[in-house]
RODO-2510 file (C-alpha; in nm, 4 decimals, decimal comma):
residues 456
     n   res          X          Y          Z
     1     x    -1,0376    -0,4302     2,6178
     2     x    -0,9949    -0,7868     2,6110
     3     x    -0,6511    -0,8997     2,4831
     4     x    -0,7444    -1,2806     2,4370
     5     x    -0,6735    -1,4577     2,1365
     6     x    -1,0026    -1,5576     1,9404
     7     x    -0,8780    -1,8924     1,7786
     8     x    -0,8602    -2,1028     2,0076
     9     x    -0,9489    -2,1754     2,3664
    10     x    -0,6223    -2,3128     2,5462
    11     x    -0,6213    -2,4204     2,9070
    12     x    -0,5826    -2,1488     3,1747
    13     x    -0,2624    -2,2524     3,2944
    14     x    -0,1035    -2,2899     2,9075
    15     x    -0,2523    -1,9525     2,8235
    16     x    -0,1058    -1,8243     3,1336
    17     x     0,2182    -1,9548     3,0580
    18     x     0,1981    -1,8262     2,6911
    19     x     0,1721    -1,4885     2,7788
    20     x     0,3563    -1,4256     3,0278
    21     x     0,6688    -1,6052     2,8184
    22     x     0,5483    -1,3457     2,5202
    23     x     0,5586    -1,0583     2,7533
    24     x     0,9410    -1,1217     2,8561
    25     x     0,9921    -1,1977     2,4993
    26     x     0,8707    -0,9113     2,3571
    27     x     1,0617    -0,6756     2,5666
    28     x     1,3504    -0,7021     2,3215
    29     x     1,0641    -0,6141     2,0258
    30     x     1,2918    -0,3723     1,8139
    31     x     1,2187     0,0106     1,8905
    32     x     1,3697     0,3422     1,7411
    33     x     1,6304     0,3607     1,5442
    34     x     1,7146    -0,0098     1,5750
    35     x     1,3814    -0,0399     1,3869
    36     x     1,5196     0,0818     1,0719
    37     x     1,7863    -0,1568     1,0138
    38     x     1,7496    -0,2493     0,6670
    39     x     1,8571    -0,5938     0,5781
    40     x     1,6385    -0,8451     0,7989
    41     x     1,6710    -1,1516     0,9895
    42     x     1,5132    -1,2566     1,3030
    43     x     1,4280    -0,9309     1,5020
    44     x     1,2068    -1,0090     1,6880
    45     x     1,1648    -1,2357     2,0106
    46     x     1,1400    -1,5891     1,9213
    47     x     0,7385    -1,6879     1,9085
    48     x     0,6912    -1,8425     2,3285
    49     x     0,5080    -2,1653     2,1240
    50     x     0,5962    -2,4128     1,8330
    51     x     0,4252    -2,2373     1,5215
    52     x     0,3619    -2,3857     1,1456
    53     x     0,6286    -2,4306     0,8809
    54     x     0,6408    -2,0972     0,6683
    55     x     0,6131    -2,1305     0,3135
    56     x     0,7102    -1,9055     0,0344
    57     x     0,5091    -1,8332    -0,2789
    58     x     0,7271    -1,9371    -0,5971
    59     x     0,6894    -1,6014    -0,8174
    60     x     0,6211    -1,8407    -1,1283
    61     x     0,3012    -1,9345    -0,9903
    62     x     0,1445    -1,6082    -0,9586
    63     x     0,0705    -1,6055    -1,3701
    64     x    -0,2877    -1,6909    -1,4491
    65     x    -0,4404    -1,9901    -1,4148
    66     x    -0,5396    -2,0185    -1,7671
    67     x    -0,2519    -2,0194    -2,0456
    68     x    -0,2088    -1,6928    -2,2404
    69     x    -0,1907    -1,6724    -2,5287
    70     x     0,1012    -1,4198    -2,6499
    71     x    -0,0744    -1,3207    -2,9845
    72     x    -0,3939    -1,2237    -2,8166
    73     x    -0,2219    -0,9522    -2,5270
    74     x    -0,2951    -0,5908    -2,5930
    75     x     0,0527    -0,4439    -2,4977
    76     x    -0,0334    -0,1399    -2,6278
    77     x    -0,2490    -0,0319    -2,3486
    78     x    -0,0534     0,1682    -2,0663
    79     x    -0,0075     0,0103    -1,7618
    80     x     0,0836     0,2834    -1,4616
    81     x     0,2143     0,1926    -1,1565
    82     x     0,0861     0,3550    -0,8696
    83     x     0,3277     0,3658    -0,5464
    84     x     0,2019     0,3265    -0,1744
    85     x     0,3340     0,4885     0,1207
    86     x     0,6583     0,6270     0,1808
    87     x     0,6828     0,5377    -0,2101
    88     x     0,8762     0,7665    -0,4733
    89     x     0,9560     0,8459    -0,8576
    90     x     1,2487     0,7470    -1,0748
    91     x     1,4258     1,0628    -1,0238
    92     x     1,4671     1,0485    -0,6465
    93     x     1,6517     0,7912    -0,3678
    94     x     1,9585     0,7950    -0,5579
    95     x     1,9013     0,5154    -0,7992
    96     x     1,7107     0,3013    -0,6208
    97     x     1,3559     0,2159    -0,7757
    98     x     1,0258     0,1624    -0,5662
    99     x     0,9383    -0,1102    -0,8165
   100     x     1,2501    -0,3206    -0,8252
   101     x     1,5020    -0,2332    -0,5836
   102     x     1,8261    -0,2613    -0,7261
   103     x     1,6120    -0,4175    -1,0426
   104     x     1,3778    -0,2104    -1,2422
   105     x     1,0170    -0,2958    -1,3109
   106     x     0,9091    -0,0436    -1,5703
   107     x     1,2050    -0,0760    -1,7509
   108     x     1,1866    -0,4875    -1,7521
   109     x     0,8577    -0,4702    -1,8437
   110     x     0,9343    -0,2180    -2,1534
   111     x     1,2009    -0,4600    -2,2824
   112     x     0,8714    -0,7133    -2,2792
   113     x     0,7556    -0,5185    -2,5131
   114     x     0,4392    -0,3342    -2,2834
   115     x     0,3812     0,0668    -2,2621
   116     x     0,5176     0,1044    -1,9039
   117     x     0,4776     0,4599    -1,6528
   118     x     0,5960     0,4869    -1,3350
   119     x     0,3479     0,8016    -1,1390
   120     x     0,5094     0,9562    -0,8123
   121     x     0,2558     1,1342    -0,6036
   122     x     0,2824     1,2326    -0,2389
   123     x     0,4242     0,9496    -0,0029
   124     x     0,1985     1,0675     0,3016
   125     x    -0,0542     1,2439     0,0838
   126     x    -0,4289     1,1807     0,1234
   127     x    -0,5672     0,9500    -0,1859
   128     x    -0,7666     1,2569    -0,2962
   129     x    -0,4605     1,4559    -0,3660
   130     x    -0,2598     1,1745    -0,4901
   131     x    -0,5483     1,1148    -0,7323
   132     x    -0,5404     1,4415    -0,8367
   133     x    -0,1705     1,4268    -0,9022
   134     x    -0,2067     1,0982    -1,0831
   135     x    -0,4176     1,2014    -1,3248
   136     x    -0,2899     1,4925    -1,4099
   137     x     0,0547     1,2973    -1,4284
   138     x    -0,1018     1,0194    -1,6895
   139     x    -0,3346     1,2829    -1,9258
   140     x    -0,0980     1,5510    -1,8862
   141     x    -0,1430     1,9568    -1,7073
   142     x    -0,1224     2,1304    -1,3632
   143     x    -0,2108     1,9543    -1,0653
   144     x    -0,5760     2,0945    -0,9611
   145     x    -0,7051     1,9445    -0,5780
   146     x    -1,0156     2,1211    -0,6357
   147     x    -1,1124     2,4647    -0,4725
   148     x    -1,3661     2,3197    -0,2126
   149     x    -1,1529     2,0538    -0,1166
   150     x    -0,8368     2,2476    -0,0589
   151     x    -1,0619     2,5910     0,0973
   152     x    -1,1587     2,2514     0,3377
   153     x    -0,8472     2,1118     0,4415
   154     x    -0,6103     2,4091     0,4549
   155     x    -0,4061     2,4077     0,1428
   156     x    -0,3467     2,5648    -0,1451
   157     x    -0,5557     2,4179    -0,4605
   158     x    -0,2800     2,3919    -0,6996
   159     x     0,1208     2,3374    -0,6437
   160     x     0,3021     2,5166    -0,9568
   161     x     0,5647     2,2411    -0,9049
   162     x     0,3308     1,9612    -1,0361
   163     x     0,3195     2,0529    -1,4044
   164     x     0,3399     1,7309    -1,6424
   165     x     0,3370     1,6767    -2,0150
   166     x     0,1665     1,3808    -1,9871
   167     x     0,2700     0,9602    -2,0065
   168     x    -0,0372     0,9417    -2,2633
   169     x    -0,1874     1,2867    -2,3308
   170     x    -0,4260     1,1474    -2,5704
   171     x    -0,6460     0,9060    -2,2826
   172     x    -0,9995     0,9130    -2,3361
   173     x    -1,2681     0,6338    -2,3425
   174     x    -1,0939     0,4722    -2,6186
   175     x    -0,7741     0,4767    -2,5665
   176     x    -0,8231     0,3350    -2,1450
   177     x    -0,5186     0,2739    -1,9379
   178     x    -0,4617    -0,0323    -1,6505
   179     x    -0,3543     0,1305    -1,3115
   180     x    -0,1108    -0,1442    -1,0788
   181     x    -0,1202     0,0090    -0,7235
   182     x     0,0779    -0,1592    -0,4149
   183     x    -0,0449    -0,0736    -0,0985
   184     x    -0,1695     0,3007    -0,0792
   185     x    -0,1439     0,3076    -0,4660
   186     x    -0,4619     0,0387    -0,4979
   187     x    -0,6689     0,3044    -0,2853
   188     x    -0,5484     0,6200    -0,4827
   189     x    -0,6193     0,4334    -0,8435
   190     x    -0,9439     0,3199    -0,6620
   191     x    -1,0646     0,7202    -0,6174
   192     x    -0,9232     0,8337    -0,9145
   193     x    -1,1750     0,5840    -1,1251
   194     x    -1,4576     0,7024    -0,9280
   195     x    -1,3279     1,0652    -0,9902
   196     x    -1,3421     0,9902    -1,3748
   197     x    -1,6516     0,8570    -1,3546
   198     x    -1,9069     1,0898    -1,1438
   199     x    -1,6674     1,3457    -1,0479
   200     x    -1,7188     1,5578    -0,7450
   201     x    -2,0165     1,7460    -0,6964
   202     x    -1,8754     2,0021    -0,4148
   203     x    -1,5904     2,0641    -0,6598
   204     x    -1,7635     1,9750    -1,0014
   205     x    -1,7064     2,4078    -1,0551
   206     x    -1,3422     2,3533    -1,0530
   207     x    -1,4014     2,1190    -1,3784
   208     x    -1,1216     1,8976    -1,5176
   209     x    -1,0879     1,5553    -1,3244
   210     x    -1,3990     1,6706    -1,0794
   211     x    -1,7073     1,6964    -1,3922
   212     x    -1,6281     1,3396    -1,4017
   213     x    -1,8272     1,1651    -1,7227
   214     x    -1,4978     0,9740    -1,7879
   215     x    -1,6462     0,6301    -1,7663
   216     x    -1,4532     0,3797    -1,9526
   217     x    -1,0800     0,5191    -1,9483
   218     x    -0,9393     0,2813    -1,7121
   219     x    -0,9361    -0,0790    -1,8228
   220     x    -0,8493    -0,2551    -1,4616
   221     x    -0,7303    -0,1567    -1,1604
   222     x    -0,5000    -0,4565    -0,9936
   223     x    -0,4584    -0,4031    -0,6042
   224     x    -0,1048    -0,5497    -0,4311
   225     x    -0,0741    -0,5514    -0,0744
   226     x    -0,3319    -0,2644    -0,0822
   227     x    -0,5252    -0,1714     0,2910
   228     x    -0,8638    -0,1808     0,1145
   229     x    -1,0263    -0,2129     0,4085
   230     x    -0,7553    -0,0555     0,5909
   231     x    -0,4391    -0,1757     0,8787
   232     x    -0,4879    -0,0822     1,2447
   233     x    -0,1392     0,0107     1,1676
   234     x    -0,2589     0,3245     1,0727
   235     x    -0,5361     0,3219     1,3572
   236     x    -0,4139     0,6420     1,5435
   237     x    -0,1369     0,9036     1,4557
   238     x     0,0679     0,8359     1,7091
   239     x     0,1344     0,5248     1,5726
   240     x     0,1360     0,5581     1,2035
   241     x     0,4001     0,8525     1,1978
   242     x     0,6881     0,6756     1,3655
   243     x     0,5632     0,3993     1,0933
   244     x     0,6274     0,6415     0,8015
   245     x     0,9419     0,7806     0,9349
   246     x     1,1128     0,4490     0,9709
   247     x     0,9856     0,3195     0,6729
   248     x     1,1591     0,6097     0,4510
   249     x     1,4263     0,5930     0,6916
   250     x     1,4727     0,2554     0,6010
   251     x     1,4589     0,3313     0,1998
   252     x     1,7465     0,6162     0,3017
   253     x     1,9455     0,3420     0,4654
   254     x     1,8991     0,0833     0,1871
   255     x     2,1787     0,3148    -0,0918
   256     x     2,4527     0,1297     0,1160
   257     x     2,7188     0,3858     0,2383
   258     x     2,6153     0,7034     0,1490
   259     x     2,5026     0,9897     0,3538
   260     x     2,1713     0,9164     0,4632
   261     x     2,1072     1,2816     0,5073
   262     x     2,2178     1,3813     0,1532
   263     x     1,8830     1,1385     0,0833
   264     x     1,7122     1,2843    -0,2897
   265     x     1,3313     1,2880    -0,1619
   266     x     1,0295     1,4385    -0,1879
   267     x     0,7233     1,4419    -0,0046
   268     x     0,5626     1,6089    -0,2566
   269     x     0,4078     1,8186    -0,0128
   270     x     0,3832     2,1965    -0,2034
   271     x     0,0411     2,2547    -0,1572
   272     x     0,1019     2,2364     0,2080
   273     x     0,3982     2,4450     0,1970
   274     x     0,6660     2,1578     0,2794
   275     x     0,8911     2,1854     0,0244
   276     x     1,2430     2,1099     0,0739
   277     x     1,4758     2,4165     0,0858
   278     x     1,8191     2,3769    -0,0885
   279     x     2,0743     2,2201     0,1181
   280     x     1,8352     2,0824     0,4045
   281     x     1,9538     1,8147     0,5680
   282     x     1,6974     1,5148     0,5435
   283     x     1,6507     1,4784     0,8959
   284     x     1,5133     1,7950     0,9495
   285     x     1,3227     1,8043     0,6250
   286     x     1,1173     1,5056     0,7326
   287     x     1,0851     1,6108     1,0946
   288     x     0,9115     1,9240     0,9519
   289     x     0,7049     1,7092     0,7938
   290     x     0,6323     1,5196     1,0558
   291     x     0,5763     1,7756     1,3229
   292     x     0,3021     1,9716     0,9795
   293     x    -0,0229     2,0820     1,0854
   294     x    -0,1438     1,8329     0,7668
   295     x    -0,1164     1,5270     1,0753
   296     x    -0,3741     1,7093     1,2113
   297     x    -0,6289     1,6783     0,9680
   298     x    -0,8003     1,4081     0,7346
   299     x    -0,5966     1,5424     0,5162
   300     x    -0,3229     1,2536     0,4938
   301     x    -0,2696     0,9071     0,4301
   302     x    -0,2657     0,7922     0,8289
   303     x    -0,6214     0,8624     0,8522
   304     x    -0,6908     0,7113     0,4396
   305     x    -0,5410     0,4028     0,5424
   306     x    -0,7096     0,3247     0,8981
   307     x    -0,9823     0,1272     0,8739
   308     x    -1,2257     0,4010     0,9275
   309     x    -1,0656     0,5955     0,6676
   310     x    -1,0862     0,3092     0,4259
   311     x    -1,4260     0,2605     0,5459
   312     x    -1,5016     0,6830     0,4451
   313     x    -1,3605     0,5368     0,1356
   314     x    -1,4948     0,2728     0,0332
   315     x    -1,8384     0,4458     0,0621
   316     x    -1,7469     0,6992    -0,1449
   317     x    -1,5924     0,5262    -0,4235
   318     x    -1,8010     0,2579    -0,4360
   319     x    -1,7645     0,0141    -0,7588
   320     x    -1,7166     0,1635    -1,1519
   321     x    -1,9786     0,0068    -1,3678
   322     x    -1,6626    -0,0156    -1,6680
   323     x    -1,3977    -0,0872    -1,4762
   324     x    -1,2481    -0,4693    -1,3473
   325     x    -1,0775    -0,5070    -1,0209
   326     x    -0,7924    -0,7452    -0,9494
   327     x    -0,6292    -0,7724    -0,5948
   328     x    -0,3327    -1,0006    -0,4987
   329     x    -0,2434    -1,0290    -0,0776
   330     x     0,0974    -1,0720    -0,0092
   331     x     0,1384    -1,2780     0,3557
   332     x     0,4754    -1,3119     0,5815
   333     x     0,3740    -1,4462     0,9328
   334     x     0,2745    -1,7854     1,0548
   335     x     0,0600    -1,9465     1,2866
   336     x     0,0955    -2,0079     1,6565
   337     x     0,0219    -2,3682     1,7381
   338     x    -0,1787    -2,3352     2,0862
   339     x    -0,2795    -1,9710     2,0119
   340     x    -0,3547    -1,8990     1,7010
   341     x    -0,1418    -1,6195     1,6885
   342     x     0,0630    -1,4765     1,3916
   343     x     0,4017    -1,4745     1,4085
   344     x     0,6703    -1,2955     1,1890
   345     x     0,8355    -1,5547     0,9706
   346     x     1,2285    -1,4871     1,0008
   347     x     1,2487    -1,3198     0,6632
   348     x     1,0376    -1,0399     0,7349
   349     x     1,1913    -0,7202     0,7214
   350     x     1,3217    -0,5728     1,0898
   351     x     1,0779    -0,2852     1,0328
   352     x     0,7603    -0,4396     0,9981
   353     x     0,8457    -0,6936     1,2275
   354     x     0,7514    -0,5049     1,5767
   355     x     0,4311    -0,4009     1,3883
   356     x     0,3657    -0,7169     1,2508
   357     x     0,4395    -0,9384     1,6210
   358     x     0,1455    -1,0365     1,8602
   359     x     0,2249    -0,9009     2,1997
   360     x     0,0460    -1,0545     2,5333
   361     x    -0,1401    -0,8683     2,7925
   362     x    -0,0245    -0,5760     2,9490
   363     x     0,0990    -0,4559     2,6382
   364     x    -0,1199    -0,3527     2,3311
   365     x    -0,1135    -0,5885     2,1035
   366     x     0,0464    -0,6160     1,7978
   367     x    -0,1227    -0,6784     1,4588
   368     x    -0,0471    -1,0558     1,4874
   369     x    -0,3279    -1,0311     1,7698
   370     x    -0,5244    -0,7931     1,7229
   371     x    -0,8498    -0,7039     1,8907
   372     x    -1,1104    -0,4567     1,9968
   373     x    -1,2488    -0,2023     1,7850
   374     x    -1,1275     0,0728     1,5619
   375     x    -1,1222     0,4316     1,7260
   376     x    -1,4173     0,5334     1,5155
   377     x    -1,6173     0,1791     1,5721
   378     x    -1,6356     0,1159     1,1672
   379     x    -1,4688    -0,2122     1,2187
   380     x    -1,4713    -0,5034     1,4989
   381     x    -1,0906    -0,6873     1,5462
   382     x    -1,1311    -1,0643     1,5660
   383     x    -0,8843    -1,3212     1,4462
   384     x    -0,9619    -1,3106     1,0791
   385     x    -0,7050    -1,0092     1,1249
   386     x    -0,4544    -1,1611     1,2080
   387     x    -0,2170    -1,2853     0,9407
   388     x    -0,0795    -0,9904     0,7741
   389     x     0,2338    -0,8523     0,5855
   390     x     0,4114    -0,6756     0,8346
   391     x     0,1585    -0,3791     0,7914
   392     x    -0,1399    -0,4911     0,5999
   393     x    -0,3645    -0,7839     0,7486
   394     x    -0,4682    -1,0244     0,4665
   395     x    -0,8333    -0,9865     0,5415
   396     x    -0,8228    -0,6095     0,3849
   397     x    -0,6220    -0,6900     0,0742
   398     x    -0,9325    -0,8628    -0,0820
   399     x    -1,2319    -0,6540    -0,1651
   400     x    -1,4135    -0,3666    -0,0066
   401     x    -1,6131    -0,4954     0,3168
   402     x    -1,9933    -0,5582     0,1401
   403     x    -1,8701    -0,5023    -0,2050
   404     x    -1,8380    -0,8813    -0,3077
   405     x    -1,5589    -1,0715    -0,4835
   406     x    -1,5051    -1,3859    -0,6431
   407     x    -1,1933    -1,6202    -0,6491
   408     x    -1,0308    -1,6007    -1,0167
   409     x    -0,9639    -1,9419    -1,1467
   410     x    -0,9739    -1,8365    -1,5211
   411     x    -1,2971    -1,7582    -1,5816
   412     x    -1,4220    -1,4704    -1,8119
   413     x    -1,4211    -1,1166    -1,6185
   414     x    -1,6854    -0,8512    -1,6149
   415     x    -1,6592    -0,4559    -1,6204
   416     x    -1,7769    -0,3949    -1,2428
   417     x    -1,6486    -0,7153    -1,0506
   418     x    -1,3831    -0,7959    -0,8124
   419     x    -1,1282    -1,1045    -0,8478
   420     x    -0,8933    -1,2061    -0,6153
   421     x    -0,5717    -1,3597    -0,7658
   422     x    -0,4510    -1,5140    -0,4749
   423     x    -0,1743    -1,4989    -0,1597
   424     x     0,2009    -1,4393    -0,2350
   425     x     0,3295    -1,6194     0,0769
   426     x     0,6784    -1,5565     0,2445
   427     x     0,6883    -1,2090     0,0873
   428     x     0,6420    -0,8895     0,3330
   429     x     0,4706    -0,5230     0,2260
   430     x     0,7604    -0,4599     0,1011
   431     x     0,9235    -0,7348    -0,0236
   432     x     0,6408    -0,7526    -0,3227
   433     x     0,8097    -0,4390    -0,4838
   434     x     1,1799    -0,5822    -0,4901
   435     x     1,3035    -0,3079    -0,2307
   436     x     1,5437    -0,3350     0,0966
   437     x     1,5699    -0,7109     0,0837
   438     x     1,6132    -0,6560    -0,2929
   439     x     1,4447    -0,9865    -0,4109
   440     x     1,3783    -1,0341    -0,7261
   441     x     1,0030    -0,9124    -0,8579
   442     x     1,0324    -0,9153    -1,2064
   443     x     0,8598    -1,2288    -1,2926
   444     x     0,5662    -1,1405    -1,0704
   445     x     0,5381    -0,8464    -1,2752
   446     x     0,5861    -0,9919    -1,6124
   447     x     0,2816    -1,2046    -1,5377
   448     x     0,0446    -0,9364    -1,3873
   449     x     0,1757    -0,6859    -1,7173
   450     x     0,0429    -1,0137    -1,9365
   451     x    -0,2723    -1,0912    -1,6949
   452     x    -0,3729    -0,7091    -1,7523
   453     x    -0,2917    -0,6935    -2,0704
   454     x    -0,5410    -1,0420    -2,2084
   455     x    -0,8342    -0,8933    -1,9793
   456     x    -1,1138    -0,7341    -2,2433
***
């Protein structure tokens, strides 16, 4: 497999020289444990050729482009926010809040005067079972994967743990919710509308969720930083788990000077038998997890958020006929001057940034490079790829591959189309949600709450 970059064409000799200064550089790419250092500055080699000037999105401008007018926004309608990977609920990591940080979204957003949930589902769960567990979470019940779909993958169809009364019991057709997933979450609120709508036919006999003929109950769906068309980040197992583990490692090492292993988390993982057992120290909780026999199915979120998973997806879920789409990227790297290349800015958190950094023949490059093909062919690397969050490439934030999209610039929306908002720039995967470099989100989320709320 070539390792060439596709931009541009240098000179022999300057490409030459380019990569074999990246190669020495990228020796001191951050690895194991020093990957999980959780407040960020340059960790990464400094980029072997003058690249652009980063910039950095000013949070104001990410409100609509047309004014809003206060009297005319439906607060009343539920917004949910729907986590991504490694992501968890209100009641775990010891204060700290997936959406926020050391701020907190939902309860911002409340004091604005909108109907605000926060759903928890499994951090490394498939998007089928975190659907599953989302809506029973929002209309209230026992979780329910569905009997073919568990007898399928090896797991148990319920999980007597996941019991809810319900953030708005009384959601039908009429009374429609908005669903705000970052990262993973866009995917799982993705399924779960085409659940509600058609339903499943192999597990249509377990009823609830899977008879579908739900049409109409969610509003919008609004994508952040979401892999819609998947990262090769996720392209094999072997590299997506040491991904997830320092990437809740991190969120462990963000409560300052506690005991990391005295972490409160959940993977949420019941149905597979991975619950925690009293007194278990993190560690070896999440190595069980880990090490589970659910890596070695379809099962999971490594193989949902390749780009051949999100490809399975994408076919499958295909585009509700009632439902608007919304997606907003969220960019931190910067181009290479002679190559073309995407760099880390300096910003970017230390564990993204080895993901996120283009690496020169011999070594496999990074995502700031990419090329080749994904393992199961569904998608061809070139240097549209390239800029990315630190996980996500910007390419796959917009719409599904062949499913159409159109630029927002304040024109009226349809039930069935996709708009793209725009690119938050100098803000990482995980920056967007306010967490380990604890910026300040809440006026990005004030305007999407007030965006959502004016769409009819």
């Amino acid at each position: 497999m070539s390792h060439a970059p596709h931009r541009t064409a240098p000179r022999p000799v300057v490409l030459a020289a380019l990569s074999a200064a990246l190669l020495l550089g990228s020796c001191g790419a951050p690895t194991g444990p020093a990957a999980t250092t959780v407040p960020v500055t340059a960790a990464v080699p400094t980029p072997p050729e003058a690249t652009a000037a980063p910039t950095r999105t000013d949070l104001r401008d990410t409100a609509p482009p047309a004014p809003l007018n206060a009297q005319a926004l439906d607060k009343s309608t539920p917004l949910i926010l729907v986590h991504g990977l490694g992501g968890f609920g209100r009641d775990e990591a010891l204060g700290l809040r997936y959406w926020g940080g050391l701020n907190d979204v939902q309860q911002d957003l409340r004091g604005q005067g909108y109907a605000v949930y926060t759903a928890s589902m499994g951090p490394v769960s498939s998007n089928w079972d975190r659907a599953a567990e989302l809506y029973a979470q929002i209309k209230g019940g026992c979780v329910d994967y569905g009997a073919a779909h568990a007898a399928t993958h090896g797991h148990a169809r319920t999980d007597p743990a996941k019991c809810y009364p319900g953030f708005y019991p009384q959601w039908d057709a009429q009374h429609p919710v908005n669903l705000l997933g970052h990262s993973m979450g866009g995917q799982t609120a993705r399924l779960l509308v085409k659940l509600l709508d058609d339903g499943d036919a192999a597990n249509r006999a377990s009823g609830g969720l899977f008879t579908g003929g739900r049409a109409g109950w969610v509003r919008s769906v609004m994508t952040v930083s979401t892999p819609n068309n998947g990262s090769p980040a996720a392209d094999t197992l072997q590299d997506a788990v040491p991904l997830f583990k320092n990437l809740i490692l991190a969120f462990a090492g963000s409560v300052g000077a506690l005991d990391p292993q005295n972490f409160v988390y959940d993977f949420d993982l019941g149905q597979w038998g991975l619950s925690r057992a009293p007194g278990e120290r993190f560690s070896t909780y999440q190595d069980r997890v880990m090490n589970s026999r659910i890596f070695t199915t379809r099962d999971q979120a490594a193989y949902d958020l390749s780009p051949d998973g999100a490809a399975a997806l994408n076919a499958a879920a295909g585009r509700s006929r009632t439902t608007r789409y919304f997606s907003w990227e969220t960019n931190a790297t910067t181009s290479g001057l002679i190559s073309g290349w995407q760099y880390p800015t300096p910003t970017m958190n230390a564990v993204l940034q080895p993901i996120a950094y283009p690496y020169a023949w011999p070594l496999k490059p990074g995502l700031g490079n990419i090329t080749g093909r994904s393992p199961g062919g569904a998608v061809t690397y070139s240097s549209a790829w390239w800029a990315n969050d630190g996980i996500v490439p910007n390419t796959s934030m917009n719409a599904p591959t062949g499913q159409g999209s159109a630029a927002y610039t304040g024109q009226a929306t349809t039930p069935g189309s996709w708009y793209r908002l725009g690119r938050v720039s100098g803000y990482d995967h995980i920056d967007i949600t306010g967490n380990l470099s604890f910026r300040d989100v809440k006026t990005f989320y004030r305007n999407q709450a007030a965006f959502l709320a004016s769409v009819k």
